[in-house]
GUMITOR-504352 format. One record per residue (C-alpha): x, y, z; residue in three letters. Coordinates in Angstrom, 2 decimals. Layout:
px=X&py=Y&pz=Z&type=ALA
...
END
This chain:
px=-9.48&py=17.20&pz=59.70&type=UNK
px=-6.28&py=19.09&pz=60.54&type=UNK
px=-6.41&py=20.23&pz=64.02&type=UNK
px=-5.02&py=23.97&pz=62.39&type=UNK
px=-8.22&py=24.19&pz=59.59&type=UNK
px=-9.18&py=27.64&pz=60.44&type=UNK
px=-5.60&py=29.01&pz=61.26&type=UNK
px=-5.51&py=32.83&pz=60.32&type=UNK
px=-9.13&py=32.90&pz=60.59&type=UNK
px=-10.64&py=35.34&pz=62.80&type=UNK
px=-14.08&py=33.98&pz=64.29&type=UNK
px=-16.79&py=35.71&pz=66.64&type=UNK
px=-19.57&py=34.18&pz=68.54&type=UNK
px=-22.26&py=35.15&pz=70.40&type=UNK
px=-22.97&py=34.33&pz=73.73&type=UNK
px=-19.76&py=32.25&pz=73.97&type=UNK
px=-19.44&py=32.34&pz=77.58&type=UNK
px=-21.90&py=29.57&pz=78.11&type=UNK
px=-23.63&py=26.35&pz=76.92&type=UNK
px=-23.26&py=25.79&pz=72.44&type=UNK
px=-21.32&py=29.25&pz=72.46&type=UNK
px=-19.11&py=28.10&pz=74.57&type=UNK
px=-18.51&py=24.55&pz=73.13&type=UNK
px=-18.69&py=26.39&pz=69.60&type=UNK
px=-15.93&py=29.03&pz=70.46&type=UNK
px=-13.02&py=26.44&pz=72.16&type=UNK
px=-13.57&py=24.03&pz=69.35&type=UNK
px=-12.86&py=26.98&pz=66.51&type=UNK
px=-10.28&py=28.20&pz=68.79&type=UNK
px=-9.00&py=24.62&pz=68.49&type=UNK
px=-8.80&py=24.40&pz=65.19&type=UNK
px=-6.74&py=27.51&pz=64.95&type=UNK
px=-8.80&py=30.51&pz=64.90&type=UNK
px=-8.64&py=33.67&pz=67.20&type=UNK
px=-11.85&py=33.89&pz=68.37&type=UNK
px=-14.19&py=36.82&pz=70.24&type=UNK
px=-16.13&py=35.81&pz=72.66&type=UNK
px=-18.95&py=37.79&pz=73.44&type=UNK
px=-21.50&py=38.02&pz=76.05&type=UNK
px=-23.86&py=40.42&pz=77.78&type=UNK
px=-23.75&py=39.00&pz=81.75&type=UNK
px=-21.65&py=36.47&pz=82.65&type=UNK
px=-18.33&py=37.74&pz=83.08&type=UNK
px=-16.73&py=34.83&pz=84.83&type=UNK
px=-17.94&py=32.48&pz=82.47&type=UNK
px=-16.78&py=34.34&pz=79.67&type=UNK
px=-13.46&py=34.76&pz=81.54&type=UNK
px=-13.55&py=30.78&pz=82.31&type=UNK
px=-13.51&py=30.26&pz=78.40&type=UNK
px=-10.53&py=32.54&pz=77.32&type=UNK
px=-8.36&py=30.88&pz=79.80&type=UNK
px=-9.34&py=27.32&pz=78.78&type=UNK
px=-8.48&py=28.27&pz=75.51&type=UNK
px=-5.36&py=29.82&pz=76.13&type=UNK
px=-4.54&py=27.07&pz=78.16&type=UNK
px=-4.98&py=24.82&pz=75.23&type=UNK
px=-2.82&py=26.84&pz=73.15&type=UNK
px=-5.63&py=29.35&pz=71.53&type=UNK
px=-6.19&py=32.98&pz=71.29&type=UNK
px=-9.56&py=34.51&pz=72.50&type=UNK
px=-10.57&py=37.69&pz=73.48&type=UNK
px=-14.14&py=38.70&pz=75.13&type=UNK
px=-16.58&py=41.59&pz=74.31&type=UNK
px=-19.50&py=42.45&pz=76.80&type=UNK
px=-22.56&py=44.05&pz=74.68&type=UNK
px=-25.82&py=43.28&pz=75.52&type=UNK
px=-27.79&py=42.45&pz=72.87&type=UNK
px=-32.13&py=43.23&pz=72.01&type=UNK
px=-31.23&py=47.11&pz=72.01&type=UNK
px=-31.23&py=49.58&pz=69.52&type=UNK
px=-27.09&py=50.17&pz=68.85&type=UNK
px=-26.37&py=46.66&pz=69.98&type=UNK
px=-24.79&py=45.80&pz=67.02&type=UNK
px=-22.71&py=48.94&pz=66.58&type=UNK
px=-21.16&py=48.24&pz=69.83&type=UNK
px=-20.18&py=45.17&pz=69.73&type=UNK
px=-18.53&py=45.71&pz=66.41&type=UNK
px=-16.91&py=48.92&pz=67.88&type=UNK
px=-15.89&py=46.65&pz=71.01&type=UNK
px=-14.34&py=43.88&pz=68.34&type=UNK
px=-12.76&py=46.76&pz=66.52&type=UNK
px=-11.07&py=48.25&pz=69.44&type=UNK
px=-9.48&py=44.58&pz=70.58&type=UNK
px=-8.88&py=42.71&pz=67.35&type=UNK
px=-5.56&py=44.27&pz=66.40&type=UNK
px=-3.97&py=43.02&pz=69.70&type=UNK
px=-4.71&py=39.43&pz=68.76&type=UNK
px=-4.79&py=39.29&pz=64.71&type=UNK
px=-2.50&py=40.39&pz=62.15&type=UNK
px=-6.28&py=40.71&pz=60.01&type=UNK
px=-8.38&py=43.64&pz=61.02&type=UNK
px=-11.88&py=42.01&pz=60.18&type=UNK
px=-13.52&py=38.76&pz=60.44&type=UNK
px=-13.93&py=35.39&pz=58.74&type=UNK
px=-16.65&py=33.75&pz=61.05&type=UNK
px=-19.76&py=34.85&pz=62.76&type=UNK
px=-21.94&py=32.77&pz=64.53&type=UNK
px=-24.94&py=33.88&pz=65.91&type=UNK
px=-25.34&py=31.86&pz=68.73&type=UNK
px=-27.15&py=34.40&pz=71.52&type=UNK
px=-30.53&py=34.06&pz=71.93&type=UNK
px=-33.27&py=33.76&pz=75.33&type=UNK
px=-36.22&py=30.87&pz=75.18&type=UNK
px=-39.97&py=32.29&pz=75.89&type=UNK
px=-42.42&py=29.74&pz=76.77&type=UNK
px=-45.53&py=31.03&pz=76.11&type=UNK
px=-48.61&py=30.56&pz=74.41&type=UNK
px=-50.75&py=32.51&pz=72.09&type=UNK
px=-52.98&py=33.57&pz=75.01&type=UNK
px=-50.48&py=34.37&pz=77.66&type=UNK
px=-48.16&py=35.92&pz=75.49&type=UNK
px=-47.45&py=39.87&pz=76.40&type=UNK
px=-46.44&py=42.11&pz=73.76&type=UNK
px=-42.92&py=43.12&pz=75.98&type=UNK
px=-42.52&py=39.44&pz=76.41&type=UNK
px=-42.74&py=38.78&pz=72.09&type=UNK
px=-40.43&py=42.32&pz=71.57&type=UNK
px=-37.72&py=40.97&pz=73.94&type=UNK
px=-37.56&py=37.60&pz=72.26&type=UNK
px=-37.74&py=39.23&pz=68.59&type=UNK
px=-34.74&py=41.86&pz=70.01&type=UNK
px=-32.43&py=39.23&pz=70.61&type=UNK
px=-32.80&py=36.35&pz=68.59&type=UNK
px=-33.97&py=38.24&pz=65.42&type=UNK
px=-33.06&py=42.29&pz=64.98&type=UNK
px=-29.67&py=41.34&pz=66.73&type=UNK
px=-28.39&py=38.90&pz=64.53&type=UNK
px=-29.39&py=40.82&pz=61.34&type=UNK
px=-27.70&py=43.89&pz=62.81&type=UNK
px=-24.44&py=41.91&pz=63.59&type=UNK
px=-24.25&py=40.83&pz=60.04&type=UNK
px=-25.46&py=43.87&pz=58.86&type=UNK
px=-22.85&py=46.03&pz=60.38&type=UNK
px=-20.13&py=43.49&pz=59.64&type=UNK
px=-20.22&py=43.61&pz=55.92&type=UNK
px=-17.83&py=45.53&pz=55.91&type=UNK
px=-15.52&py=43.81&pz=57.82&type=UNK
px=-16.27&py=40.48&pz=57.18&type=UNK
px=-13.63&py=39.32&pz=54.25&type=UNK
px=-14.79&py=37.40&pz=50.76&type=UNK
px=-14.83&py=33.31&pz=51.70&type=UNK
px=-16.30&py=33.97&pz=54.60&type=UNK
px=-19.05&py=32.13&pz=57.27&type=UNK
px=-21.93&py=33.07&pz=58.68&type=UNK
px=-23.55&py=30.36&pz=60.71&type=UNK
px=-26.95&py=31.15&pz=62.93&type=UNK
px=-27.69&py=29.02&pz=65.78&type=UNK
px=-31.16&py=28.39&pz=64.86&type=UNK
px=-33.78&py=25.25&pz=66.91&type=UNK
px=-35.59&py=22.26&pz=65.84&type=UNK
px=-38.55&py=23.76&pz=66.88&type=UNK
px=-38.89&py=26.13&pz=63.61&type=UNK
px=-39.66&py=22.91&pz=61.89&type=UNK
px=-42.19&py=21.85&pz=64.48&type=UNK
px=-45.79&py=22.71&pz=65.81&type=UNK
px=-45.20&py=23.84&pz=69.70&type=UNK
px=-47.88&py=25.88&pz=70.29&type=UNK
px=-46.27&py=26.38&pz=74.19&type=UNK
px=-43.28&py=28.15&pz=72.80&type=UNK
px=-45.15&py=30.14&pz=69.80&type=UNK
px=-43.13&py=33.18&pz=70.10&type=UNK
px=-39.26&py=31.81&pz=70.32&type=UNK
px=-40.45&py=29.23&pz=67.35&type=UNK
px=-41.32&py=31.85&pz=65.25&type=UNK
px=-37.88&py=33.85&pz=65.54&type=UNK
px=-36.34&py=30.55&pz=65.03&type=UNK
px=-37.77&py=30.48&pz=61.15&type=UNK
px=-37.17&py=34.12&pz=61.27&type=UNK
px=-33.58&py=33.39&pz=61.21&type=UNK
px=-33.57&py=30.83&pz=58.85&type=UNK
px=-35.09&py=33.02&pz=56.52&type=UNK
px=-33.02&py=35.44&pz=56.90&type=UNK
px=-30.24&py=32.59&pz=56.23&type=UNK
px=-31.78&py=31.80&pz=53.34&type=UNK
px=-31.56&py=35.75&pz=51.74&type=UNK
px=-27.89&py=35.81&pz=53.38&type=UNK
px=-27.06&py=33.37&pz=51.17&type=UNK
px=-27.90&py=34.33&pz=47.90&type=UNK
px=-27.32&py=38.08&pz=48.57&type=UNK
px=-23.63&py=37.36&pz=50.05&type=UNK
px=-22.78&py=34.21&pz=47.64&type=UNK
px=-21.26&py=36.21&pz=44.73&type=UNK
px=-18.60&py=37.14&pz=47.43&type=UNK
px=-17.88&py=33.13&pz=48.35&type=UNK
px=-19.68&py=33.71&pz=51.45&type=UNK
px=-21.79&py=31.11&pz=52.97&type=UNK
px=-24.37&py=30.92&pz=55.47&type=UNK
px=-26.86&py=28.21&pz=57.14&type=UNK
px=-28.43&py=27.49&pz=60.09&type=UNK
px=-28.12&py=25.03&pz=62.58&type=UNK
px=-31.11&py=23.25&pz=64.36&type=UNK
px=-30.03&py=21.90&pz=67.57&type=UNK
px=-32.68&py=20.11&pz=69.43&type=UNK
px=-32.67&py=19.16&pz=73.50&type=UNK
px=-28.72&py=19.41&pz=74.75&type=UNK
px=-27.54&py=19.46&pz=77.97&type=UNK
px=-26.96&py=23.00&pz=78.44&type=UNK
px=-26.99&py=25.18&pz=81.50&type=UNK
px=-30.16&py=26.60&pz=80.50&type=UNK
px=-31.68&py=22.74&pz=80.26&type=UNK
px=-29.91&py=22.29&pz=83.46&type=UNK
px=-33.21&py=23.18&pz=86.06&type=UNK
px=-35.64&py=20.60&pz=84.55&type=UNK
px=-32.91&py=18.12&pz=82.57&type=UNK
px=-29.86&py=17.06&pz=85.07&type=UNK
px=-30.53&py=14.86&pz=87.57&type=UNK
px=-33.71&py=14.32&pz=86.54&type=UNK
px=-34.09&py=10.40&pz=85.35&type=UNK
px=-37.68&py=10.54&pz=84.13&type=UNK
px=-36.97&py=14.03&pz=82.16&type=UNK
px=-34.03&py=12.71&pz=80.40&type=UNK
px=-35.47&py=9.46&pz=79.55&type=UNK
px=-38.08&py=11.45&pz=77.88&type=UNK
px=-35.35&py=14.22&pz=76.00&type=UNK
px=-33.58&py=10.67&pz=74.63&type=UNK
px=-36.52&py=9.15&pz=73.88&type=UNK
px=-37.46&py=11.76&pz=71.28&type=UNK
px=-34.20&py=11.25&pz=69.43&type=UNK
px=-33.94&py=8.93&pz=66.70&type=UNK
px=-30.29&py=8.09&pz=67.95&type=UNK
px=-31.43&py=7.63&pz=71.53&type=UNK
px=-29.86&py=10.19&pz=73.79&type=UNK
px=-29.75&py=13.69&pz=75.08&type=UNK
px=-27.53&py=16.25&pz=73.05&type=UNK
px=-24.12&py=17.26&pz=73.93&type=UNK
px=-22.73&py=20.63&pz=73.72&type=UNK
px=-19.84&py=19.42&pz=71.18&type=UNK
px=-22.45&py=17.31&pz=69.25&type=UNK
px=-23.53&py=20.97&pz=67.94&type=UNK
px=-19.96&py=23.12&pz=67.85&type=UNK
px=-18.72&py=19.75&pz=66.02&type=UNK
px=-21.69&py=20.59&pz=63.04&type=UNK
px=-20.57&py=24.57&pz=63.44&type=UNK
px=-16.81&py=24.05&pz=62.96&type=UNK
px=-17.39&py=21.94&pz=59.81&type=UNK
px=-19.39&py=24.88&pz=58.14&type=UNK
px=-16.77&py=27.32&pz=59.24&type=UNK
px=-14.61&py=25.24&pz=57.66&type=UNK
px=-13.35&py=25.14&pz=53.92&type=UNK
px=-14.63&py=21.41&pz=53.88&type=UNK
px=-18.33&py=23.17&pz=54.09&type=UNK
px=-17.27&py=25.75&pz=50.73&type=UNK
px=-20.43&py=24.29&pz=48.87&type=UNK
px=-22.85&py=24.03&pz=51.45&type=UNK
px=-24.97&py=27.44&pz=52.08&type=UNK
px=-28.50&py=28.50&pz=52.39&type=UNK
px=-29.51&py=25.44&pz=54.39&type=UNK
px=-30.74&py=24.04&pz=57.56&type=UNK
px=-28.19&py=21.36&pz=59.56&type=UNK
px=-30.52&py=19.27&pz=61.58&type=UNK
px=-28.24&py=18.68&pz=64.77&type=UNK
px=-31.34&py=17.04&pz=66.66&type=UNK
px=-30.49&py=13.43&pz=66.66&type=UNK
px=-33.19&py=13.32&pz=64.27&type=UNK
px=-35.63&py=14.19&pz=66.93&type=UNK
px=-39.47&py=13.31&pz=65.67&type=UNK
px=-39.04&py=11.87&pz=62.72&type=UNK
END
């Protein structure tokens, strides 16, 4: 792949300031596109990224919006609006990944009704407002990749309520697709399964018995990497990935098969 693939391309992802948004947004900065980085809390992170990707010769920017409220979506587009033109020739975007999300691990019984509307806030009505409000800024051949989980496609009764926004936005892929193909616009989802995140970080690092058990569930044997997952992202943000929409990457190491 030329390291330059997505030069000219203007790319924005969703909680970028930590974990797959971060890995996602330095290796599309990498490959030549100016990317936003936004986030809702974690300014320093968020900060940390830009100048790594500066550093390595690519152009960032960050927006703060928090996202699961009504407007979110209007804001951060207003926020991308107001910053793009210092950074990109293009007003507009090419690439949005909709990587921001929060877990809930809860079952039927113990599940509260504000516990089910925050999840559904963020991982679901954001991400169709973010597209929504982007149409029209986001230009024809364009990429819309959600950052989905293996556990759509899996019973997990513990985590009922964040597995059910997870095939919430793969169905919403799904209608993307056909509704935004006639304008050579893709979009598919990506099913990550365990990585070694910050937010695995608590019960995963340093913990020999827990990762044996992550890599055990793998078909290939190990614990997920953060660039394991931005490496699947950048190829369907890519023009290698033109025929390739509507579908579900699984980027679990072929976990439970």
């Amino acid at each position: 792949m030329s390291t330059y693939m997505l030069e000219g391309k203007v790319a924005l992802v969703t909680g970028g300031s930590r974990g797959l948004g971060r890995a996602i947004a330095e290796r599309l900065a990498r490959d030549g596109a100016v990317v936003a980085v936004a986030f809702a809390r974690h300014k320093a992170a968020a900060n940390e990224v830009i100048e790594r990707i500066r550093k390595d010769g690519g152009r960032a920017f960050t927006i703060q919006t928090e996202l699961g409220r009504h407007g979110d979506a209007a804001a951060l587009w207003a926020a991308f609006d107001a910053q793009i033109g210092q950074h990109s020739p293009h007003e507009g975007v090419d690439i949005i990944v909709n990587n921001a999300g929060i877990g809930l691990s809860s079952d039927l019984a113990s599940l509260t009704e504000e516990g089910f509307d925050e999840v559904f806030a963020v991982n679901v009505r954001a991400p169709f407002f973010i597209v929504r409000e982007a149409l029209k800024r986001l230009r024809d051949g364009g990429r819309i990749i959600n950052i989905s989980s293996g556990v759509a496609r899996l019973a997990m009764p513990e985590m009922i309520a964040y597995g059910s926004t997870k095939g919430a936005l793969d169905t919403f892929t799904l209608n993307l697709a056909k509704e935004l193909g006639p304008r050579g616009i893709t979009a598919n989802s990506v099913h990550p399964g365990i990585v070694d995140t910050d937010v695995n970080a608590g019960w995963l690092r340093g913990n020999a018995e827990a990762e044996a058990y992550a890599a055990s569930l793998a078909a290939l044997g190990r614990v997920g990497r953060p660039e394991d997952i931005a490496d699947v992202a950048a190829f369907l943000a890519s023009d290698d990935a033109r025929w390739v929409t509507g579908r579900v990457i699984d980027a679990t190491g072929g976990a439970r098969l």
